[in-house]
N, C-alpha and C positions, 0 to 999 in steps of 0.2 A: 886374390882375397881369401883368407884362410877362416871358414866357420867352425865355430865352438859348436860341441854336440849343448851347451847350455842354452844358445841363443834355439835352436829346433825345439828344445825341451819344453817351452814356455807355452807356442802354442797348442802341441801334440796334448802339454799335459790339458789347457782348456777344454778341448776338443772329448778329453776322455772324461773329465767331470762334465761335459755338455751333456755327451749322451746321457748319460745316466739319469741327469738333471730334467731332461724331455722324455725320457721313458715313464721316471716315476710319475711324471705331470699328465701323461697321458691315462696312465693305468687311473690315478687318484680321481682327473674326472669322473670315469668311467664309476667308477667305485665310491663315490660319494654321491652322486647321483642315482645310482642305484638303491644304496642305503637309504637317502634321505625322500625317495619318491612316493612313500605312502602317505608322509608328512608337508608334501608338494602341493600347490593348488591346480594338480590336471584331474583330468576327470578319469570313472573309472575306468581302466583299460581291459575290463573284460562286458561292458553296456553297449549296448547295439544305440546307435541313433541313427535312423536308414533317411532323414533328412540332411541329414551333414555329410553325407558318402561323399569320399572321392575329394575332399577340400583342399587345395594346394599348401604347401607350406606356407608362410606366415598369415593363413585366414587365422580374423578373429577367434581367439579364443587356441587356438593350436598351432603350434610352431612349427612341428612339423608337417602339416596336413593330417589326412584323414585315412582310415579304410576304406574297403567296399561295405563297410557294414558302419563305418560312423565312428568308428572308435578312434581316439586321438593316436596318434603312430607314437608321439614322443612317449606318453605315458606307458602304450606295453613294450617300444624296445627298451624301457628303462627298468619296469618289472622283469622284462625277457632275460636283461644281463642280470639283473640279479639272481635269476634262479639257474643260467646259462653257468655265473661263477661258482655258484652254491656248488651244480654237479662238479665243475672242472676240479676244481680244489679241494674236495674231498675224492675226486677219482686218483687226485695226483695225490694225497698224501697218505691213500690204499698202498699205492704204485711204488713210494719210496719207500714204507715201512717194509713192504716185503720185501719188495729188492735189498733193499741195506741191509737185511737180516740173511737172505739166501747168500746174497755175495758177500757178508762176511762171515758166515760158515762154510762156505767154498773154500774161501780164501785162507782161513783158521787152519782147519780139518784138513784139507788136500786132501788125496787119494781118492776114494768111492764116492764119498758122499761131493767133493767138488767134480769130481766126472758127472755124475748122478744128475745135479744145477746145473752143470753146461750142455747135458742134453736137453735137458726138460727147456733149457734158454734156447733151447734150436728149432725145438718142436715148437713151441710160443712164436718164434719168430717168423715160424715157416705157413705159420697158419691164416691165411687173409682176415683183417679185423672184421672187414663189411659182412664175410660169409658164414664167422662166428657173429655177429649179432643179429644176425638174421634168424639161427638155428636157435638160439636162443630167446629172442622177442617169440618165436614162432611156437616156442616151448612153457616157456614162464608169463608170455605176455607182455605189452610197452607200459612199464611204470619207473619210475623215479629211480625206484632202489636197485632196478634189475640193471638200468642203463649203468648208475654211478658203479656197479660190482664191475662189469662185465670191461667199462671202459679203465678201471682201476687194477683188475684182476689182469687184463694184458696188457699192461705199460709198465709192470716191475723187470721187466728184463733189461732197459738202458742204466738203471741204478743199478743193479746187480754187478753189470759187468764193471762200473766203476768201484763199485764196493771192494771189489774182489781182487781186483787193482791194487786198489789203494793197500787192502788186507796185508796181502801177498808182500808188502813193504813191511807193514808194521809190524809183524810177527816176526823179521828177522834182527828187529830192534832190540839192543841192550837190556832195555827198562822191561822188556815183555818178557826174556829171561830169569829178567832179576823176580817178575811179580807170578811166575811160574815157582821159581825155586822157594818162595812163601806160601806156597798151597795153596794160592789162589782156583777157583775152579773157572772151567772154559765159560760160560756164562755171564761169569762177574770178570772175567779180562776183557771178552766181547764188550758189555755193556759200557766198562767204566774205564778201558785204556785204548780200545778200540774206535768205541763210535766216534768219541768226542774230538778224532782225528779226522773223521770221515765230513764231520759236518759243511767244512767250509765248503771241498769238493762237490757234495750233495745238496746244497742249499744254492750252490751256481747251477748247478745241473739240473734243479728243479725250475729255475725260472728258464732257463732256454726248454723244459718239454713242455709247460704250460701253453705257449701257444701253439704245440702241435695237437694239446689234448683241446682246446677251443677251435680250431680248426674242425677238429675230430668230432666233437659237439656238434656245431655247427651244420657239418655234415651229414650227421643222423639226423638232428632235426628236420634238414632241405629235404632229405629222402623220403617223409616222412615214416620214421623208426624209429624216433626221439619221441620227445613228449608231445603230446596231440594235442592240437587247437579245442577249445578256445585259450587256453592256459600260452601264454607268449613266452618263446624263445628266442636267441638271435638267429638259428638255422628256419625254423617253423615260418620264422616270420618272413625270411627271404622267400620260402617253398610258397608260402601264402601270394606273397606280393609278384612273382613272377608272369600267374597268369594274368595280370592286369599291367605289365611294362611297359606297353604303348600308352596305354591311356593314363597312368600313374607312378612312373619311374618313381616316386620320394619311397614308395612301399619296399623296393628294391634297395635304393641308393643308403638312406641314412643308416640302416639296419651293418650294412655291409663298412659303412663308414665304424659303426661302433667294433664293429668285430676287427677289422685293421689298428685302430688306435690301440685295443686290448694287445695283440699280435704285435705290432712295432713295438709297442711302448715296452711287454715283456722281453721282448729281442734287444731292446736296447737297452734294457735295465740289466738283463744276465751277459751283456757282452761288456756293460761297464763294469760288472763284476768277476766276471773271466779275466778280464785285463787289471783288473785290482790285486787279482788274486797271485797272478804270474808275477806283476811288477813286485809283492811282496816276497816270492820266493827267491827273485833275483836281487 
């Protein structure tokens, strides 16, 4: 029996609108629920009720259970992801403006000044992030703006290196000669023949580092290094909830449930757009 690559085609292509289709659904949970939780009927997620402690998931009145201190779990990991994404997404779009700016005058420029970015990219990368935010919390103190810099200021070097990639193609392109020999200046070639090639490349590449920079989040919170309780994050809240896992796994469990959905669901959304993107080129 002889198969047609047509007949394989049909379900591969499902499979590849699937993911996609279950990533966005994940992430959009996550993200409308977040959004819409001030305007929710849970109670406040930063009020102590030391009669309610410890309440198992579906008691009255709260879905998820309870803290050690009474406060509804659903209501602050839903505040916690909101302010959880707030930093990510403004850490990642620190991350990619510099990157896509250093890596496409690496890649423009050549010579010194792209030697120059591929060191300063070695040095960045050689540096452990944990032992840089420690030096710094240690220096400037744990606040909002210090985290979103510091987690922002060192993730521009994986855009970089695609920028500069990508650059390194564009500049040997016809039209980039043709918009040289009109007296175009390097800034307005970068800006307006450059970027606008770069975007698709960096718009997939931002959604697969988003969940290493939630991760990353995450992680400072657990340690606590991230933002301090009582204020809810998805890391704080796991840090919180651990000493209690015997007697209260939901404080552990659901927290960790939101940070994986986030996590899948962006993996799956940038690998259906990886594969979107290649199937276009071919």
């Amino acid at each position: 029996m002889i198969f047609t690559g047509r007949k394989h085609s049909r379900p591969a292509r499902r499979r590849f609108h699937g993911d996609g289709v279950v990533g966005g659904v994940l992430i959009a949970v996550v993200i409308i629920g977040a959004l819409l939780a001030p305007w929710l009927p849970f109670p406040d997620p930063l009020t102590n009720n030391l009669v309610a402690m410890f309440q198992p998931p579906g008691s009255e009145g709260h879905w998820l259970g309870t803290d050690q201190l009474g406060r509804d779990l659903l209501a602050r990991i839903l505040s916690g992801a909101r302010l959880s994404l707030f930093v990510v997404l403004v850490a990642a779009a620190i991350a990619a403006v510099i990157g896509t700016l250093l890596g496409m005058m690496a890649g423009y420029l050549g010579g010194w000044v792209d030697a120059l970015i591929m060191r300063l990219m070695d040095i960045q990368l050689a540096v452990p992030f944990i032992l840089l935010i420690l030096l710094v919390m240690a220096l400037f103190g744990t606040t909002l703006t210090n985290i979103i810099v510091i987690m922002g200021v060192t993730s521009w070097a994986i855009y970089a290196r695609v920028a500069r990639a990508k650059t390194l193609e564009i500049r040997e392109l016809e039209y980039i000669d043709a918009v040289k020999a009109m007296g175009f200046s390097t800034p307005r070639i970068l800006l307006r023949h450059v970027l606008p090639n770069l975007a698709t490349p960096l718009v997939v590449l931002l959604t697969l580092d988003i969940p290493r920079l939630i991760v990353l989040e995450a992680s400072i919170g657990f340690l606590g290094m991230g933002i301090q309780p009582p204020t809810p994050t998805l890391g704080n809240l796991i840090g919180e909830g651990r000493s209690y896992m015997l007697l209260a796994q939901w404080l552990v469990f659901w927290p960790g449930v939101v940070i994986a959905m986030l996590v899948i669901g962006c993996n799956l959304l940038g690998d259906h757009l990886l594969r979107k993107t290649h199937t276009r080129l071919d």
